[in-house]
FILO-807946 format. One line per field, with one value per residue: residue in three letters; residue number from 1; x, y, z of N, C-alpha, C, O in turn. Coordinates in pm, whole numbers, padded with zeros to 5 digits. Layout:
! residues N
rest = ala; ...
nr = NUM; ...
n_xx = X; ...
n_yy = Y; ...
n_zz = Z; ...
ca_xx = X; ...
ca_yy = Y; ...
ca_zz = Z; ...
c_xx = X; ...
c_yy = Y; ...
c_zz = Z; ...
o_xx = X; ...
o_yy = Y; ...
o_zz = Z; ...
***
This chain:
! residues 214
rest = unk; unk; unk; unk; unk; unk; unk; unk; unk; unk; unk; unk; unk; unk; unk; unk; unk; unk; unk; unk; unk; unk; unk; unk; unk; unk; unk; unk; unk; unk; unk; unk; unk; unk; unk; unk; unk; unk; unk; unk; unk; unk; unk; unk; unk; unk; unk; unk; unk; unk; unk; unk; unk; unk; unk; unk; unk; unk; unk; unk; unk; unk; unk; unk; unk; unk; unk; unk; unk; unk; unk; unk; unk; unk; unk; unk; unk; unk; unk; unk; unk; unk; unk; unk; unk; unk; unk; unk; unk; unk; unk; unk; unk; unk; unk; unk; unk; unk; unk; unk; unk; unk; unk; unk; unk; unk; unk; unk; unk; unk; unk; unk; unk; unk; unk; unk; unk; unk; unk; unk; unk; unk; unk; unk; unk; unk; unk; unk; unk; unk; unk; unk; unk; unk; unk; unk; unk; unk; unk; unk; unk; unk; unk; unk; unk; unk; unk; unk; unk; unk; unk; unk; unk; unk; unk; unk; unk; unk; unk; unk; unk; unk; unk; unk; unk; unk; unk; unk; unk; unk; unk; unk; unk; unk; unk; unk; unk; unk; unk; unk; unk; unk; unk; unk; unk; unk; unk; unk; unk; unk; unk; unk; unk; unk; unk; unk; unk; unk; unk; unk; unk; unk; unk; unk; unk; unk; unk; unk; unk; unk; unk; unk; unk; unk
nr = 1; 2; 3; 4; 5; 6; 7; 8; 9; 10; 11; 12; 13; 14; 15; 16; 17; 18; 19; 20; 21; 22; 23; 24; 25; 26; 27; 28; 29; 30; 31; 32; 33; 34; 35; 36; 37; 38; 39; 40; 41; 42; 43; 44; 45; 46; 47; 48; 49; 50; 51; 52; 53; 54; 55; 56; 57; 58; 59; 60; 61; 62; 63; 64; 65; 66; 67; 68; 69; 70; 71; 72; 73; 74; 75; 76; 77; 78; 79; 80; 81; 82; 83; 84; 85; 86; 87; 88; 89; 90; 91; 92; 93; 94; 95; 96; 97; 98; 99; 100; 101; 102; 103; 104; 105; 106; 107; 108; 109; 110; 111; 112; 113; 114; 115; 116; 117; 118; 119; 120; 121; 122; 123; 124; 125; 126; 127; 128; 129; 130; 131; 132; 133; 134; 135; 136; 137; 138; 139; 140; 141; 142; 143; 144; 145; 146; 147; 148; 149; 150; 151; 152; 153; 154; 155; 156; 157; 158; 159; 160; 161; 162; 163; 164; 165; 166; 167; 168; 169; 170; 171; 172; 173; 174; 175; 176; 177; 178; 179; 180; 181; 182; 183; 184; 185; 186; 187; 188; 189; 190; 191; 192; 193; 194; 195; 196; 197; 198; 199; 200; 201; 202; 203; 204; 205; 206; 207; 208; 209; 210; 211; 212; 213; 214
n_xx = 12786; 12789; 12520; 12410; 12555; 12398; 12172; 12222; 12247; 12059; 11870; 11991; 11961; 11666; 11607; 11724; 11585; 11278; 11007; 10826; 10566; 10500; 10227; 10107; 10142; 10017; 09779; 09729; 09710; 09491; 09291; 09344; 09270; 08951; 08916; 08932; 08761; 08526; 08507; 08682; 08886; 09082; 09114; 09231; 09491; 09606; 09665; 09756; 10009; 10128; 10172; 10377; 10549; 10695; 10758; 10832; 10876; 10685; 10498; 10215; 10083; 10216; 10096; 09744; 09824; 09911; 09623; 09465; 09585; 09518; 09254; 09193; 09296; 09517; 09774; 10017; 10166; 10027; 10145; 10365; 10409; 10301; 10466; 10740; 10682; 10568; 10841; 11037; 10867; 10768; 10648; 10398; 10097; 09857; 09989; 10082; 09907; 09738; 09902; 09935; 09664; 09708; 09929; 09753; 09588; 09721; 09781; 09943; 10051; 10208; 10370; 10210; 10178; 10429; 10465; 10248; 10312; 10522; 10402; 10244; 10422; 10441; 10141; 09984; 09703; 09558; 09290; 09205; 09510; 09507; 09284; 09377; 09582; 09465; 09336; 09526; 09701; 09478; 09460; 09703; 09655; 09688; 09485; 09471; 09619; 09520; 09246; 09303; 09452; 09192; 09055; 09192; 09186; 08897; 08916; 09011; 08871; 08656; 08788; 08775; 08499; 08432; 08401; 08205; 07998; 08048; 08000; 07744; 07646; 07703; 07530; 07317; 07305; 07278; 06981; 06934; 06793; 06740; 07026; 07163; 07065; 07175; 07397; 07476; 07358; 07524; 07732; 07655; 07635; 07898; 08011; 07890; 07679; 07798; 07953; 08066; 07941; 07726; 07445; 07441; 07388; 07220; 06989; 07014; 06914; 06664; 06566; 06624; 06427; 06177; 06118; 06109; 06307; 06310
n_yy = 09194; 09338; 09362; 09117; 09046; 09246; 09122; 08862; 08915; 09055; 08810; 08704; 08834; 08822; 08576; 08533; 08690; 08685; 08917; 09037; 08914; 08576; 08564; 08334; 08315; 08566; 08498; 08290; 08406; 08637; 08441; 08397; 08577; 08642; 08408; 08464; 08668; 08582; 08464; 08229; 08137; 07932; 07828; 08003; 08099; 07897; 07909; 08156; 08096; 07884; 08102; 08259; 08091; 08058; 08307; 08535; 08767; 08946; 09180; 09229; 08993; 08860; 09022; 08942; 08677; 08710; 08824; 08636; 08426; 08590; 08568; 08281; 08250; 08208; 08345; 08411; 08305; 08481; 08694; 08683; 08700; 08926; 09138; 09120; 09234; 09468; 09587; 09566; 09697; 09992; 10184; 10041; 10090; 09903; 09656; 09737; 09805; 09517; 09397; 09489; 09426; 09156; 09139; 09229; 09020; 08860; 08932; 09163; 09388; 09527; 09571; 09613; 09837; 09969; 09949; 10083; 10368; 10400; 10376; 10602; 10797; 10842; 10859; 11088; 11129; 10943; 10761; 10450; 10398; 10562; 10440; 10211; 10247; 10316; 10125; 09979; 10077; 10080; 09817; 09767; 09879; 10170; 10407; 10672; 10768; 10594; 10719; 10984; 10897; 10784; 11022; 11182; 11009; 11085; 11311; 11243; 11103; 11307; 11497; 11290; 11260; 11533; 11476; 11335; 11604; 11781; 11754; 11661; 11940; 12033; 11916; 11977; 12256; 12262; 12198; 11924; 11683; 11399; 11290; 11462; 11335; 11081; 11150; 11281; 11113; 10900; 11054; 11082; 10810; 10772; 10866; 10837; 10740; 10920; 11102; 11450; 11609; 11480; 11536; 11773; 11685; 11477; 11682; 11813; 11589; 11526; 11762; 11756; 11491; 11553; 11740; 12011; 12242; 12422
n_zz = 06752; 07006; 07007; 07061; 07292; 07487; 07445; 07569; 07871; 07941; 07889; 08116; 08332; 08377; 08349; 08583; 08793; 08759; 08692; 08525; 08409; 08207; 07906; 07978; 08223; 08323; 08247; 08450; 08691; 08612; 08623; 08937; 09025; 08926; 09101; 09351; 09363; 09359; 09556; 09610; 09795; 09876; 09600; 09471; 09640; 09547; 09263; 09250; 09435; 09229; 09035; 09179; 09239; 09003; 08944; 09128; 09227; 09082; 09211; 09261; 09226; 09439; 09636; 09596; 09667; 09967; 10042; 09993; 10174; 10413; 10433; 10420; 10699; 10725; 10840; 10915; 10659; 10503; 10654; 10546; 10294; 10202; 10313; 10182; 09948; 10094; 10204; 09950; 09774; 09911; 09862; 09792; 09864; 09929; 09999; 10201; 10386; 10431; 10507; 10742; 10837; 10881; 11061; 11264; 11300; 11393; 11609; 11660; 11718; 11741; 11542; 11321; 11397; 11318; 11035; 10897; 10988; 10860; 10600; 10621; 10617; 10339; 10200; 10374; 10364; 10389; 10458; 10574; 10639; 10865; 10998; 11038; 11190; 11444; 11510; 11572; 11782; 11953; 12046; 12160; 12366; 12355; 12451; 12395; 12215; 11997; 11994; 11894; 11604; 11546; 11487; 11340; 11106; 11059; 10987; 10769; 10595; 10569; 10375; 10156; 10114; 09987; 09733; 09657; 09743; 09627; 09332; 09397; 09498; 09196; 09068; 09153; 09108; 08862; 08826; 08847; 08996; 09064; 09030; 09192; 09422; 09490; 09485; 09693; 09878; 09895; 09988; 10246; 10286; 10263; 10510; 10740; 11033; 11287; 11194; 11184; 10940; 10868; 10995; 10829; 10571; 10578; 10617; 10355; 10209; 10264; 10189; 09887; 09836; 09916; 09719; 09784; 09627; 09586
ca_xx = 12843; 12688; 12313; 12444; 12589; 12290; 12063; 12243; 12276; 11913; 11833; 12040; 11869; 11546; 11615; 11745; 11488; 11159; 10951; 10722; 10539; 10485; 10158; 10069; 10149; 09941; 09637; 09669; 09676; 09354; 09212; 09361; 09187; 08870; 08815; 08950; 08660; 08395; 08509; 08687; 09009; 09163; 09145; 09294; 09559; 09688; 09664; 09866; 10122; 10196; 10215; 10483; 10695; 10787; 10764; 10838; 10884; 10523; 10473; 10104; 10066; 10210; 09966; 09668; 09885; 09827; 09518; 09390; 09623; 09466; 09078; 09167; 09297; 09686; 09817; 10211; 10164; 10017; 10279; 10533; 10434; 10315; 10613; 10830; 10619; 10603; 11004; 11078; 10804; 10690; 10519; 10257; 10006; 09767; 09997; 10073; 09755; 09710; 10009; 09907; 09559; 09775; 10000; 09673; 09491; 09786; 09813; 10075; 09937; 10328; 10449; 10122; 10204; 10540; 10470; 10146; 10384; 10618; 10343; 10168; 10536; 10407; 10049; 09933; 09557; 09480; 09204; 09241; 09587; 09443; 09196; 09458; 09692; 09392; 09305; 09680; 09709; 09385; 09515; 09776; 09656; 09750; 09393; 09477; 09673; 09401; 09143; 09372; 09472; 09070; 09006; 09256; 09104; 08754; 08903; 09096; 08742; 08568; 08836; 08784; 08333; 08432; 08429; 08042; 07909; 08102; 07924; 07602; 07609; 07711; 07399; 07148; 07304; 07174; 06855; 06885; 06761; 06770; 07175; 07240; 07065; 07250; 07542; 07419; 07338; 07693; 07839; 07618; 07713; 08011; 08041; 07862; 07584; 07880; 08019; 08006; 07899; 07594; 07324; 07365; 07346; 07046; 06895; 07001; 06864; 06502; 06509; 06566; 06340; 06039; 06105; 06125; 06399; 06401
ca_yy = 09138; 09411; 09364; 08978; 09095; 09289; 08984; 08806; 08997; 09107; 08744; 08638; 08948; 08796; 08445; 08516; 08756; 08728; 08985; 09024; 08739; 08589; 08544; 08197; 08351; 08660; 08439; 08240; 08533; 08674; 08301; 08328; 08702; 08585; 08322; 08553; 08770; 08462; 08434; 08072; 08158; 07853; 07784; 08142; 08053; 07770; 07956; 08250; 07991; 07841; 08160; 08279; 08012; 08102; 08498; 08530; 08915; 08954; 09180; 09210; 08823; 08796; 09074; 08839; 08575; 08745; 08834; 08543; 08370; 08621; 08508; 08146; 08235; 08165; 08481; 08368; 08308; 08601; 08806; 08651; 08706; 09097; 09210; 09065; 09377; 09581; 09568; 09547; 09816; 10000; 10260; 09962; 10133; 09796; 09556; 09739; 09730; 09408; 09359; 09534; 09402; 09007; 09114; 09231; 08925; 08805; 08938; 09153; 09508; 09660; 09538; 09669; 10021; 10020; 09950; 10133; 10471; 10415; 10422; 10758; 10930; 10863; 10885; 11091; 11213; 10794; 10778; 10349; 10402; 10604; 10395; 10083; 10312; 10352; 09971; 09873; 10130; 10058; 09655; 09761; 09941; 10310; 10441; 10801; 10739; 10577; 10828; 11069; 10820; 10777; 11169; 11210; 10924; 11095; 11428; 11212; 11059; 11379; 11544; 11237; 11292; 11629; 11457; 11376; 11672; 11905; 11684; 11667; 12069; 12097; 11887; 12014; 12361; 12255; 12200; 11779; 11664; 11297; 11282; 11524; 11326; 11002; 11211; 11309; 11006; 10846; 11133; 11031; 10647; 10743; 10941; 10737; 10824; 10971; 11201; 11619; 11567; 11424; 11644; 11904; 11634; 11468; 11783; 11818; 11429; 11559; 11843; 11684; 11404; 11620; 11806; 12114; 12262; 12600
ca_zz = 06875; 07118; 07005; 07115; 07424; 07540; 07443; 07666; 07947; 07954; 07910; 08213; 08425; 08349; 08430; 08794; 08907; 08664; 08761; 08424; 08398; 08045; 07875; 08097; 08395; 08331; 08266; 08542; 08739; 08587; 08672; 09027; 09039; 08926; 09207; 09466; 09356; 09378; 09699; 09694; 09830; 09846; 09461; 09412; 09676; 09495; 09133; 09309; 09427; 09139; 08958; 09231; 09241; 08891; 08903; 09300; 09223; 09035; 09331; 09259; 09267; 09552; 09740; 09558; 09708; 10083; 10048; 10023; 10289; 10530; 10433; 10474; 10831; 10741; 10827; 10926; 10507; 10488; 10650; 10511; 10137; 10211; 10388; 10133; 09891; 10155; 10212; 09861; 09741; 10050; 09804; 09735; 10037; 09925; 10065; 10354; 10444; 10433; 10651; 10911; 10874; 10891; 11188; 11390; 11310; 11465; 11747; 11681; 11645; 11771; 11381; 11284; 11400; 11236; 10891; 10884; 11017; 10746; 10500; 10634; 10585; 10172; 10222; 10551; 10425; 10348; 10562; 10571; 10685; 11004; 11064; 11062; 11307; 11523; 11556; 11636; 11909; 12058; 12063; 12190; 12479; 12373; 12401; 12412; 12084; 11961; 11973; 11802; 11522; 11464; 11454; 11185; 11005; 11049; 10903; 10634; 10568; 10552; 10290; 10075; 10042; 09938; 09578; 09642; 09789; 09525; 09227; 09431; 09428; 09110; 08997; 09221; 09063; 08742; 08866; 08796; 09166; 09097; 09042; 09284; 09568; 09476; 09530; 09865; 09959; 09867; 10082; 10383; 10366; 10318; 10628; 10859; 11109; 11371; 11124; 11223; 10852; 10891; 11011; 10732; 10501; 10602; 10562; 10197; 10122; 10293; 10112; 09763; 09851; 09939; 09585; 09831; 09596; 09555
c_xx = 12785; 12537; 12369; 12465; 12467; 12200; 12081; 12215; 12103; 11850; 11843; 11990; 11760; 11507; 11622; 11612; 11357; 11049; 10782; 10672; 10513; 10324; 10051; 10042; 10023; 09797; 09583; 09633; 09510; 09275; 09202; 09232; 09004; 08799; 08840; 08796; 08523; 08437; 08570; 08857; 09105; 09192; 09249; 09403; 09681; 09755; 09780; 10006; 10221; 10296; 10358; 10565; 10775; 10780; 10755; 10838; 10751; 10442; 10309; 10038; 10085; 10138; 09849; 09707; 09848; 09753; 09428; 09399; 09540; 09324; 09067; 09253; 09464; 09760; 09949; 10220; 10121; 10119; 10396; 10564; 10393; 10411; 10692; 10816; 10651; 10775; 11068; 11028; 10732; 10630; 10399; 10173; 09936; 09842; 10055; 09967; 09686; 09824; 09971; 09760; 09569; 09804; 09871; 09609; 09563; 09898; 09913; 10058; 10141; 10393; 10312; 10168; 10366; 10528; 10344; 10207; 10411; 10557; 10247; 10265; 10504; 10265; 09960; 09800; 09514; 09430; 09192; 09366; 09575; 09387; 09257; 09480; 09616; 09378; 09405; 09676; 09573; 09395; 09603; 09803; 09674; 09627; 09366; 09515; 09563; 09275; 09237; 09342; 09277; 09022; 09065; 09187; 08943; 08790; 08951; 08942; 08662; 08616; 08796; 08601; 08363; 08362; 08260; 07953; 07958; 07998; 07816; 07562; 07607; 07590; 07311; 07135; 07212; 07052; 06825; 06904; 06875; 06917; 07225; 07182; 07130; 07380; 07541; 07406; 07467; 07741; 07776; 07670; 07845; 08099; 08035; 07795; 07657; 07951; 07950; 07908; 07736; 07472; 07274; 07384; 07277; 06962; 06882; 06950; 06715; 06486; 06479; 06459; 06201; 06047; 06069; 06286; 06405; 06390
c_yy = 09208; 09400; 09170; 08992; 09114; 09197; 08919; 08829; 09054; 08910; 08638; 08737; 08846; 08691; 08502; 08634; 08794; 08773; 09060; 08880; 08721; 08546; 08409; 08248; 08435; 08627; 08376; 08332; 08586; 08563; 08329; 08461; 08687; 08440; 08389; 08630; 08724; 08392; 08254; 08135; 08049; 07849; 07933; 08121; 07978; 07809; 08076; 08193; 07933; 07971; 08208; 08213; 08035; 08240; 08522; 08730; 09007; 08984; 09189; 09067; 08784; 08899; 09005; 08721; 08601; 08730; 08749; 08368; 08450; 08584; 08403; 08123; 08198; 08249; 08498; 08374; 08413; 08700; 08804; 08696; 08889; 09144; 09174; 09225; 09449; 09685; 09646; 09704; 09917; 10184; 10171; 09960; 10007; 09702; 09542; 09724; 09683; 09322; 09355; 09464; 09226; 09014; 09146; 09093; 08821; 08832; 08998; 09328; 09618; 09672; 09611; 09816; 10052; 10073; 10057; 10318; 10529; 10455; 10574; 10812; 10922; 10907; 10917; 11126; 11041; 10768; 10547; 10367; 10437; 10528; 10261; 10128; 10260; 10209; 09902; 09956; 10101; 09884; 09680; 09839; 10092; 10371; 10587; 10816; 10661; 10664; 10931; 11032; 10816; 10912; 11199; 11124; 10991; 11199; 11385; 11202; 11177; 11479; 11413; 11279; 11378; 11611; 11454; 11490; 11779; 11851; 11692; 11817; 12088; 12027; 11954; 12184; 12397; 12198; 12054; 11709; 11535; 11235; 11365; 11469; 11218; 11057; 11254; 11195; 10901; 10891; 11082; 10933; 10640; 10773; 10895; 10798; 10922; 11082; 11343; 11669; 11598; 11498; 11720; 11818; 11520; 11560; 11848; 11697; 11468; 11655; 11792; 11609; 11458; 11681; 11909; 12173; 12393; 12689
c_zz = 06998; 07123; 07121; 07301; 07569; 07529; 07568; 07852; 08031; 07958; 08055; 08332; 08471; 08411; 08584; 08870; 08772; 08729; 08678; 08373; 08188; 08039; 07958; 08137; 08428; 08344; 08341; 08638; 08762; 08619; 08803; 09101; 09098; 09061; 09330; 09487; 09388; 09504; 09748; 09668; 09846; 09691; 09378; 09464; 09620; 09354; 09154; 09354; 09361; 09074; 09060; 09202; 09103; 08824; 09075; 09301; 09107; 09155; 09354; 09240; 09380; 09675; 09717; 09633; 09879; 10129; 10059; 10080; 10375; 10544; 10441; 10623; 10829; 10747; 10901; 10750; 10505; 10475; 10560; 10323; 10115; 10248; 10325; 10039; 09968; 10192; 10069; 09773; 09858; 09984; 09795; 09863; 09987; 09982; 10165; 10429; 10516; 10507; 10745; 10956; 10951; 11022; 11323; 11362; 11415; 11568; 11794; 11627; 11690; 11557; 11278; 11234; 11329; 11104; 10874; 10918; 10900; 10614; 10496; 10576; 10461; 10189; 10358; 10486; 10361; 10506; 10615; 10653; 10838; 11065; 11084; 11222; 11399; 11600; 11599; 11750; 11982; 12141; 12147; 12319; 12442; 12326; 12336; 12242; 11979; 11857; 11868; 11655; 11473; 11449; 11357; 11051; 10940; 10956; 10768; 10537; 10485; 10399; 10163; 10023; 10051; 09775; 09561; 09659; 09632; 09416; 09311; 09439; 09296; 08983; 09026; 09143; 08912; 08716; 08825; 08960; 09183; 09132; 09156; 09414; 09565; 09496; 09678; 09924; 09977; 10012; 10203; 10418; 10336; 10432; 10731; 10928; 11191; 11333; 11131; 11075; 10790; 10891; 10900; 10577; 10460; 10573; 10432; 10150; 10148; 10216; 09955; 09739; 09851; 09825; 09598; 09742; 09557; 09664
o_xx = 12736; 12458; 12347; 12397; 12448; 12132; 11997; 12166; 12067; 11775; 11769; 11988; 11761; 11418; 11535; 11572; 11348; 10989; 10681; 10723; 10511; 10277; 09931; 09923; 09943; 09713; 09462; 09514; 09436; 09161; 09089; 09145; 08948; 08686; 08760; 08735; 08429; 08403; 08540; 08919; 09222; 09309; 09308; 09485; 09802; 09865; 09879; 10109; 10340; 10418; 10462; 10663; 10897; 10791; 10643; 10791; 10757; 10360; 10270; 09915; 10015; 10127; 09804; 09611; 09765; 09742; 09323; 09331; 09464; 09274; 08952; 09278; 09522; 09839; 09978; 10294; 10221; 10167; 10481; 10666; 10446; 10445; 10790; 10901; 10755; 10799; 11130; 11102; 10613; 10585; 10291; 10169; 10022; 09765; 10088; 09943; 09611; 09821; 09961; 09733; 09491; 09751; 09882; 09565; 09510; 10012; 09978; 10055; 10172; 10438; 10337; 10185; 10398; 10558; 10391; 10134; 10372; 10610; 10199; 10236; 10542; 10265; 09894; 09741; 09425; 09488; 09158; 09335; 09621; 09410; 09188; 09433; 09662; 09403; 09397; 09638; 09587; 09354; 09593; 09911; 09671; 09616; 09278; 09439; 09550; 09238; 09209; 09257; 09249; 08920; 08998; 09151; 08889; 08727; 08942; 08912; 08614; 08531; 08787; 08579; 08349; 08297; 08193; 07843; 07879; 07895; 07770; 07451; 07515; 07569; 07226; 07027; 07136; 07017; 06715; 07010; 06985; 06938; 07330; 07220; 07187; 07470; 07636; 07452; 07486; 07774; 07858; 07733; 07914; 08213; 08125; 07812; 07601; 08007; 07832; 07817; 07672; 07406; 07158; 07393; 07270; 06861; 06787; 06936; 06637; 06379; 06368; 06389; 06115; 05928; 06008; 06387; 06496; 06441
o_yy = 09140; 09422; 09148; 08952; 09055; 09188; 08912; 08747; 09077; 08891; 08548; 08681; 08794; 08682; 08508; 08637; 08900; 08703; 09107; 08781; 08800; 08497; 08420; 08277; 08408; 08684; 08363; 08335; 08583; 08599; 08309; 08447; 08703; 08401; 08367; 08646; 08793; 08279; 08183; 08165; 08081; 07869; 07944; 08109; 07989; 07765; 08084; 08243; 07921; 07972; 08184; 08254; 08031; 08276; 08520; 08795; 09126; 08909; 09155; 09063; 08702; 08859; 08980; 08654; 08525; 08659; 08767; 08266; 08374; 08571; 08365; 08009; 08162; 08251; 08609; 08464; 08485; 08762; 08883; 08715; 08961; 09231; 09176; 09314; 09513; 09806; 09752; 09791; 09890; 10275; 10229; 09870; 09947; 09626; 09440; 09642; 09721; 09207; 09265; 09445; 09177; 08941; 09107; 09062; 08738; 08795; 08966; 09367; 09735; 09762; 09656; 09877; 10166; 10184; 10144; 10401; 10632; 10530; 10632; 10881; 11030; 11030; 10839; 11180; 11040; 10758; 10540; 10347; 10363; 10519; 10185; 10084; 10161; 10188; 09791; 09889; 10105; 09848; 09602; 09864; 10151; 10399; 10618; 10871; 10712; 10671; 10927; 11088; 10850; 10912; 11250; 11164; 10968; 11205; 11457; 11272; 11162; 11527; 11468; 11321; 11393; 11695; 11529; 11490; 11832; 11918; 11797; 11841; 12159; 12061; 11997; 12240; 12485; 12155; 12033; 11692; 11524; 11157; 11332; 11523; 11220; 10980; 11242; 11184; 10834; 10823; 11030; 10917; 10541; 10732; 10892; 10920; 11031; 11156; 11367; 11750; 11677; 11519; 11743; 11886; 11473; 11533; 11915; 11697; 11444; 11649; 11784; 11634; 11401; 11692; 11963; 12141; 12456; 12801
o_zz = 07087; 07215; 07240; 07395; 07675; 07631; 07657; 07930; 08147; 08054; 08096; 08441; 08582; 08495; 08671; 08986; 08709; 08811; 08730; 08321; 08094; 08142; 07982; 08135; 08517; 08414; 08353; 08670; 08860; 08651; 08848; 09186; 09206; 09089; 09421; 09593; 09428; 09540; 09844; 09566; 09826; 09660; 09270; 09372; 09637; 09321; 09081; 09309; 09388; 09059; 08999; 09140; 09095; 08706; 09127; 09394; 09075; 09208; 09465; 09247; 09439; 09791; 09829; 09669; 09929; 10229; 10121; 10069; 10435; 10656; 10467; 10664; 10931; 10653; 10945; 10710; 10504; 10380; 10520; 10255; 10031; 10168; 10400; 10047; 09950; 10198; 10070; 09726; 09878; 10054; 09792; 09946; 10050; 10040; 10226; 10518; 10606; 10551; 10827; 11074; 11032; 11105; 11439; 11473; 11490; 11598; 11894; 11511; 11667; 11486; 11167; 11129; 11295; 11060; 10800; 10864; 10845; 10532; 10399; 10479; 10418; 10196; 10427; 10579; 10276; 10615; 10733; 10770; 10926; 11186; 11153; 11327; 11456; 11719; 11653; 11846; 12104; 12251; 12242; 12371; 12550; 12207; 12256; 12162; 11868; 11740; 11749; 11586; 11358; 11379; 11267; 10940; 10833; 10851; 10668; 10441; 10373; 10324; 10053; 09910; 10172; 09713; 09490; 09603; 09555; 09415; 09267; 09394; 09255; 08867; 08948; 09118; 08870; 08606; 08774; 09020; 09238; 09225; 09212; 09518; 09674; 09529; 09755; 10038; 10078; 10110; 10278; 10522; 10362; 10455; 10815; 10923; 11187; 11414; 11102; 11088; 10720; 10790; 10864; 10475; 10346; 10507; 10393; 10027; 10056; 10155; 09903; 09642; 09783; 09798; 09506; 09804; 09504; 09658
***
């Protein structure tokens, strides 16, 4: 009578708020994925759609679902299906994001800077997150704030190519060039010409390159 109970009970959960999709769902999904990725956003749109309407809490469907309202320019749909995640999960930094990236498209960079706040207080060295901040306060007139918001970004930036340069020493240590300038060269584009960065690693890509190495 209790295994019964709990059947029930778990089955009537399930119904009102299905949030694991079943086997279908999952594949349309991976279908709706797949054309997102081939770039036809409507047909992903529609595939994301469906799958919502019958898993509305399949919160990674409905950031897929966003995502590719904001690339066909419908970004009231947009908001409306990120901020539902964002609200609901406002650990999921991907579909804040993509909020904030919705509410500036539309024109709306103060809702920007909220949600994009809220998600530093979980993740402050997400160098994306900064560089959101930066683009809503500069919309929004607050240049001073701005500039800040993109200097933190640059240092967020610069803590993240740590991961290349460390691996590009610790090749070049073992005397294997070729991997360690592909690691160098990572760290450059990922730095950007403007980056304090830069300079002294240009001068490790010339040095490898010339096969000046010892």
């Amino acid at each position: 009578m209790y295994l019964c109970i709990c059947g029930f009970l778990l089955l009537f959960f399930s119904s009102c708020s299905p949030s694991v999709p079943s086997e279908q769902a999952a594949t349309r999904y991976v279908e709706g994925k797949r054309q997102y990725q081939n770039g036809d956003y409507r047909a992903a749109r529609d595939i994301f759609v469906s799958v919502h309407h019958d898993y509305p809490h399949f919160f990674q469907n409905s950031v897929m679902l966003g995502k590719s309202c904001f690339f066909l320019g419908e970004t009231d749909e947009a908001i409306s299906y990120l901020e539902e995640v964002a609200e609901k999960r406002p650990e999921h930094i991907d579909a804040v994001k993509w909020l904030c990236r919705s509410y500036l498209a539309a024109g709306n960079p103060q809702k920007a800077i909220e949600y994009v706040q809220k998600s530093l207080a979980l993740s402050s060295e997400d160098y994306e997150l900064q560089f959101l901040l930066a683009k809503a306060y500069r919309a929004d007139g607050h240049i001073d704030k701005a500039l800040t918001a993109y200097s933190r970004a640059e240092a967020s930036l610069q803590r993240g190519v740590e991961l290349y340069i460390e691996t590009g020493e610790l090749y070049r240590s073992l005397g294997l060039w070729e991997p360690s300038l592909r690691q160098f060269k990572k760290a450059a584009d990922f730095t950007g010409p403007e980056s304090s960065l830069r300079p002294a690693l240009d001068t490790i890509i010339k040095t490898l390159e010339s096969g000046e190495t010892e």
